[in-house]
C-alpha positions in Angstrom: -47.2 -14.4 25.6 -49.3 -11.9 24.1 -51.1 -11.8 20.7 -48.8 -10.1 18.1 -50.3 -11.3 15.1 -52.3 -8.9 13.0 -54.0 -8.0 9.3 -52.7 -5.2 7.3 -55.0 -4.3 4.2 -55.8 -8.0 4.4 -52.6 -9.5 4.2 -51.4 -12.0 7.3 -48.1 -10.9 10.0 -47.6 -12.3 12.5 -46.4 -9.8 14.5 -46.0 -6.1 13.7 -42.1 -5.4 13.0 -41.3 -5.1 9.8 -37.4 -4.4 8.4 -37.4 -1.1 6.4 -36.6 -0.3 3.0 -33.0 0.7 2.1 -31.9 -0.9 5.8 -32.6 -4.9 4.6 -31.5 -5.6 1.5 -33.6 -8.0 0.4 -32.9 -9.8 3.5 -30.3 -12.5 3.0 -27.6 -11.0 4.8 -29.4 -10.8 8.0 -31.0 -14.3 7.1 -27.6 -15.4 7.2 -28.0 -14.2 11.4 -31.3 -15.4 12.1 -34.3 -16.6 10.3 -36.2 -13.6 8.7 -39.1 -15.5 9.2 -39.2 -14.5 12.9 -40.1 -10.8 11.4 -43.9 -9.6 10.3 -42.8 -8.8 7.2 -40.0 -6.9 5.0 -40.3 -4.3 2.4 -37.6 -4.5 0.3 -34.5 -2.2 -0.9 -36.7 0.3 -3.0 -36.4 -0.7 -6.9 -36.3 1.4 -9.9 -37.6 -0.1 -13.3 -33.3 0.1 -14.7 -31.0 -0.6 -12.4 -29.6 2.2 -10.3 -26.0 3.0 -9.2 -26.5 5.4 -7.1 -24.8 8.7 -5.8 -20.7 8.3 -5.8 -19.1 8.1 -2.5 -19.2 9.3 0.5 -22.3 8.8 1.1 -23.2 7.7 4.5 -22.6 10.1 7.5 -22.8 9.6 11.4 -24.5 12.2 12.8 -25.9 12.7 16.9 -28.6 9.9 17.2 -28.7 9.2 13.9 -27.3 9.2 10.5 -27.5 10.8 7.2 -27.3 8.5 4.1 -27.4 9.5 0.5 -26.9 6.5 -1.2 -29.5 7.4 -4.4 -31.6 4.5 -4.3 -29.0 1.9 -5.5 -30.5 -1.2 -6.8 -30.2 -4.0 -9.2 -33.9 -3.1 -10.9 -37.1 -4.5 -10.8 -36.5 -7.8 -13.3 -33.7 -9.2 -11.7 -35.3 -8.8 -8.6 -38.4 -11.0 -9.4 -35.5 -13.2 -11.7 -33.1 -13.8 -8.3 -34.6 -12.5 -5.0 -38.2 -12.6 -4.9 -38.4 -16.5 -5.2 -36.0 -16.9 -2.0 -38.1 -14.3 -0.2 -41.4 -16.0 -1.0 -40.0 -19.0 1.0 -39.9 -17.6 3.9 -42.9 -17.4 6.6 -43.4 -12.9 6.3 -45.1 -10.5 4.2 -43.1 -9.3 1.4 -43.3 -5.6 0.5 -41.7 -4.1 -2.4 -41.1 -0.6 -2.2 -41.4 1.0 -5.8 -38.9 4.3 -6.8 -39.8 6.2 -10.1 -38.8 9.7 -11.5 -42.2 9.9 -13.1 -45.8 9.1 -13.2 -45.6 6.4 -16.0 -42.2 4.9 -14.2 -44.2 4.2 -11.1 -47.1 2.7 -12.7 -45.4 0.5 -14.8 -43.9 -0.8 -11.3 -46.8 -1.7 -10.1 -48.1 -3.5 -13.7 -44.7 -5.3 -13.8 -45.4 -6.8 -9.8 -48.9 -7.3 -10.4 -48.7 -10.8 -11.8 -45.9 -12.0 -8.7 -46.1 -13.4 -5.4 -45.3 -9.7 -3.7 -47.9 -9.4 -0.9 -47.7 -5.6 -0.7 -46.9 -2.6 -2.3 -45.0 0.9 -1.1 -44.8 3.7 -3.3 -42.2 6.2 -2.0 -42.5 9.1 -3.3 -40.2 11.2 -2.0 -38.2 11.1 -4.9 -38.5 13.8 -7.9 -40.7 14.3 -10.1 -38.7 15.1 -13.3 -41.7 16.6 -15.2 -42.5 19.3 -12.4 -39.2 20.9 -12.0 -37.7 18.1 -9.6 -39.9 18.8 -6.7 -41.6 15.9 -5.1 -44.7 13.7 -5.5 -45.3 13.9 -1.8 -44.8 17.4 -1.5 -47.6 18.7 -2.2 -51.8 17.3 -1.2 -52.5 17.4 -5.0 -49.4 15.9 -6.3 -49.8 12.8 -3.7 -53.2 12.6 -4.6 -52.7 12.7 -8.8 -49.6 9.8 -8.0 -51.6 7.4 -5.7 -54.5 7.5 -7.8 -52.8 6.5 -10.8 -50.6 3.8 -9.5 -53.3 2.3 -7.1 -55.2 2.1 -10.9 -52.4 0.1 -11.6 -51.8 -1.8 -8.8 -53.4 -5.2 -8.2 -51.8 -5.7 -4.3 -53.1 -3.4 -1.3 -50.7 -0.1 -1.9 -49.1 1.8 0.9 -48.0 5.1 0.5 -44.8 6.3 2.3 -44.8 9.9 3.3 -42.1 12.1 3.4 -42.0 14.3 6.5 -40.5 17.5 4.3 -43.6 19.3 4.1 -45.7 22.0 6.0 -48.5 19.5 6.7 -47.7 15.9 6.6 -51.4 15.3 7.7 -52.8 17.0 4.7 -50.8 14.6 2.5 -52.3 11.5 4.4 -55.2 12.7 3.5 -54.7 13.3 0.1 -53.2 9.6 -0.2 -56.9 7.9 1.8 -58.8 9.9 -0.7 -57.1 9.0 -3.6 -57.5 5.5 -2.5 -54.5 4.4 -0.7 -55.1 1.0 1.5 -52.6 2.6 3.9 -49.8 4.8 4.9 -46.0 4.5 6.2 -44.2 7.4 7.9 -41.9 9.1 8.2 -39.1 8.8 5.2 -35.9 10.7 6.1 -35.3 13.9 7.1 -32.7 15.9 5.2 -30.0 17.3 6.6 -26.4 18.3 5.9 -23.1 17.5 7.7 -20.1 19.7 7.2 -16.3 18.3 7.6 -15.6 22.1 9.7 -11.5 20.9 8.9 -12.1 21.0 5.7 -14.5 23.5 5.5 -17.1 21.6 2.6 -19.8 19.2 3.4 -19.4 15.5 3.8 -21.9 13.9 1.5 -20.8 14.0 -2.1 -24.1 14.8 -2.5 -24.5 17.7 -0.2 -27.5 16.9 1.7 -28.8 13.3 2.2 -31.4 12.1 4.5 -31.6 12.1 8.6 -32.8 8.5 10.3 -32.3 7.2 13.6 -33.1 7.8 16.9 -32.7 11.7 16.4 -36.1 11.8 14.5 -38.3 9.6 16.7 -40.3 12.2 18.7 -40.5 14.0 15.2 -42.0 10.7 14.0 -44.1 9.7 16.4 -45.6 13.5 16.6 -46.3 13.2 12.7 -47.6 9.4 13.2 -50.1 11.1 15.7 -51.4 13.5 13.6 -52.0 11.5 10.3 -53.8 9.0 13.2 -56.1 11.7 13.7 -57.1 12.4 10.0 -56.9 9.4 8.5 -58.9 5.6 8.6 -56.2 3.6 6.9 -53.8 2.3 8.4 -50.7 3.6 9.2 -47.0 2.1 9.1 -44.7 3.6 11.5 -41.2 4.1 11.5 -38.5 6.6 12.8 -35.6 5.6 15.5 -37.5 2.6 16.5 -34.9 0.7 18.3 -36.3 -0.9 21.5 -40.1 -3.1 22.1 -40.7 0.2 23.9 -40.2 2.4 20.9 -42.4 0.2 18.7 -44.9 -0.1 21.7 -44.7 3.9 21.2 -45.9 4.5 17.8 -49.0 2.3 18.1 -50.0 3.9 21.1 -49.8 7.2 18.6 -51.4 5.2 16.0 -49.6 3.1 13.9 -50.7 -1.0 13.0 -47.4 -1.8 12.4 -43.9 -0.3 12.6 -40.7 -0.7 9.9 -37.7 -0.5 11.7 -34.7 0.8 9.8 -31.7 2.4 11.4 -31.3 0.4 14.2 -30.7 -2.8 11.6 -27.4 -1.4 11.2 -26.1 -0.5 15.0 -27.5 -3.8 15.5 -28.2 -6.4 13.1 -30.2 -8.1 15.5 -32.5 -5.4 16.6 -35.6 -6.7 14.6 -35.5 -9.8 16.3 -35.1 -8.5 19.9 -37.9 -5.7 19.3 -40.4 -8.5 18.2 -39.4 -10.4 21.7 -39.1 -6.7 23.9 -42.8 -5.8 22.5 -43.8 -9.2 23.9 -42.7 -8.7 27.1 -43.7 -5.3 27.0 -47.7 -6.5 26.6 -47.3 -9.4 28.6 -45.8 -6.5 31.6 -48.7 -4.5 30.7 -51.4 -6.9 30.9 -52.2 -6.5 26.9 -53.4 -10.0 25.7 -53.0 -8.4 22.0 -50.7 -6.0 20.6 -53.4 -4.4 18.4 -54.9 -3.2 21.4 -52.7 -0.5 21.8 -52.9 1.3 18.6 -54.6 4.8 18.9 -55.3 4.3 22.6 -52.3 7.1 23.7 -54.0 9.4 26.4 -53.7 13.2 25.5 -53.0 15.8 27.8 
């Protein structure tokens, strides 16, 4: 068996698949399958400071290799997480990441204050979400903007703070870049796509929402091309995610790059996938002579 264990900004996994925000829960329904513990870590359904309800129905669409969910960051809010879910996590043998939502600068940094004092192992600041006070755009749209929001919250912040990337932009590089300097301890990519669907009977779109955002196998080479480039820029290290769904996927992105890998999508086609990719990226080292997983990252030969 090979060596999947590894560090990331310091904190202990013990191997590199992690279950991916919005796709988990917090990770007693698939406890309910198998022991989370098996897993490297989990970060969390992303929380808001108020609860959340969330865009009204429908809201999740099938779409070729893939799927398009615009479910608005539903959650029960940061306090009764740490009240009700946080302690069960904390029992279990994984890193727990909690993946922070805000609409705007304060929002986000008084996330980070209000885990500060907990047991959380890791922080990860999505911000593809809109920034109320600059027209709804988003904080990852733009270098500066990523910049200005990492720096503040990573002020904030007293665990290692990851910055998830949203893949909507001309130059998702140029954002990593922006997060490292600003002091990020790492970076997760690729958030969703967005996409439509359209119901061509009806003649309107599917999502009550209108758009909503593309994941699933349809977006890996997207992904891993974007994984490849931030790898390039950047000396933090990277989380990557988009259509992982075999060993071989996840074996994939860390040849591009990436430490670790979330896996998302795939927890829902199959809600053992995370499981089986920890055991198929075993056998894939052990097939390709690798006595450690960590060996792979970055090593991708270019043409």
């Amino acid at each position: 068996m090979a060596d999947l264990s590894l560090e990331l900004c310091g904190v202990y996994l013990k191997n590199p698949v992690i279950a991916a925000s919005g796709t988990f829960g917090f990770g007693r329904e698939y406890d309910a399958l198998y022991d989370i513990s098996l897993l490297g870590g989990v970060s969390v359904k992303g929380l808001s400071l108020k609860p959340r309800l969330g865009n009204p129905p429908p809201r999740i669409a099938e779409t070729p290799s893939g799927m398009l969910n615009a479910v608005g960051l539903q959650n029960p809010g940061v306090e009764r997480f740490i009240e009700e879910d946080l302690p069960w996590l904390l029992q279990k043998d994984l890193a727990v990441i909690a993946n922070i939502t805000g609409t705007t600068q304060e929002e986000y940094c008084r996330m980070a204050e209000r885990l500060a004092p907990t047991g959380v192992h890791l922080l990860e600041m999505n911000i593809s979400c809109p920034n109320v006070h600059e027209g709804g755009a988003a904080f990852g749209v733009k270098p500066e903007s990523v910049y200005a929001i990492t720096k503040a919250v990573k002020a904030a912040a007293r665990q290692p703070l990851i910055v998830k990337l949203t893949p909507n932009v001309a130059d998702i590089a140029e954002n990593a870049l922006a997060a490292e300097e600003a002091g990020a301890d790492a970076i997760s990519l690729i958030n969703t796509l967005t996409g439509v669907a359209v119901d061509v009977h009806a003649r309107r779109m599917i999502l009550a929402n209108n758009t909503g955002g593309l994941s699933g196998p349809a977006v890996r080479p997207i992904a891993l091309r974007m994984v490849w480039q931030c790898a390039r820029r950047v000396h933090i290290p990277i989380v990557g995610m988009g259509g992982i769904e075999t060993g071989e996927d996840a074996a994939a992105f860390m040849l591009c790059g990436a430490k670790a890998v979330m896996v998302g999508a795939a927890n829902f086609t199959d809600p053992m996938a995370c499981p089986r990719i920890v055991r198929e990226l075993d056998a894939y080292c052990d097939a390709q002579g690798v006595a450690r997983a960590q060996e792979l990252v970055g090593t991708v030969k270019e043409n």
